[in-house]
N, C-alpha and C positions, 0 to 999 in steps of 0.2 A: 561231378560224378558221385555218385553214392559211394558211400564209406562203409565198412564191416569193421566193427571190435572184433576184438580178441572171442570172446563171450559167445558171440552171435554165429561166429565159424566154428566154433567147437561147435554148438548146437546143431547144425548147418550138416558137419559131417558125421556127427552123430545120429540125424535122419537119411542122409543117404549113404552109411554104412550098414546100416539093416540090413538083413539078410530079404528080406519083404519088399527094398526098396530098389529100383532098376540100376542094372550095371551101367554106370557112367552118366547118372543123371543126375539129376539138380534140384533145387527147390526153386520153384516158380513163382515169381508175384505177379501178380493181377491185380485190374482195376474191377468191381464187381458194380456196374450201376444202377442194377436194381435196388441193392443198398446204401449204394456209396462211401463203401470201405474197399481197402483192398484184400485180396483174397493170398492166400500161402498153401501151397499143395507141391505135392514131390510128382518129377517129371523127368520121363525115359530119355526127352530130347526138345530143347527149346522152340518154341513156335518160327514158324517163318519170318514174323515182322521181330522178334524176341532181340534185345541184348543181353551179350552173355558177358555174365562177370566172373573172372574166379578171384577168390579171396585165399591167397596161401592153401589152394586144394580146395577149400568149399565154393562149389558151380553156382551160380545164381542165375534165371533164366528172368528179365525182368519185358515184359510187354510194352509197347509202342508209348501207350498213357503212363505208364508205372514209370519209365525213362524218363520223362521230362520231371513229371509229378518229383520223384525221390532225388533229382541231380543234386541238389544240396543239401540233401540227407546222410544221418548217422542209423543205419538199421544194429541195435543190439539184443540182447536176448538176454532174460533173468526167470529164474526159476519161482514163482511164487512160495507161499507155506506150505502148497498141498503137493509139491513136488512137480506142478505142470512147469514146462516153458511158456513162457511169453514171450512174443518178440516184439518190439517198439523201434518206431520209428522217432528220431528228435533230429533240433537243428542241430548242423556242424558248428562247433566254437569258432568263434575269429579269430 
């Protein structure tokens, strides 16, 4: 099962505490194939096939592909120099 830092649920409920962002919603990962990255957008309510994670209050809506894809993932979040978030996905330690 995918794992959340500390870091990455701060950031996590810092996007859906906006005043902009949907009551009771979540941040969404997706699989984007046309690229072949995964995609991160904030979402009113998880898709039908979607697992839902919460992490200490941060909602995660993760898609069908994103599920298998992340299960032995670490998703965290670090602010670069120019003040953006990044989020990164890495392995979990053993």
């Amino acid at each position: 099962m995918l794992t959340v830092t500390e870091n990455a649920v701060t950031e996590i409920r810092n996007l859906t505490d906006q005043p902009q962002a949907p009551e009771g919603g979540g941040v969404r990962i997706a699989t984007d194939p046309t690229v072949g990255n995964l995609t991160l957008s904030l979402a009113a309510m998880p898709a039908e096939d979607d697992t839902v994670l919460d992490a200490d209050g941060a909602r995660l809506f993760l898609d069908s592909s994103t599920t298998t894809l992340l299960d032995d993932k670490t998703l965290d979040a670090v602010t670069d120099p120019s003040g953006q978030v990044q989020f990164a996905v890495a392995e979990q330690p053993t």
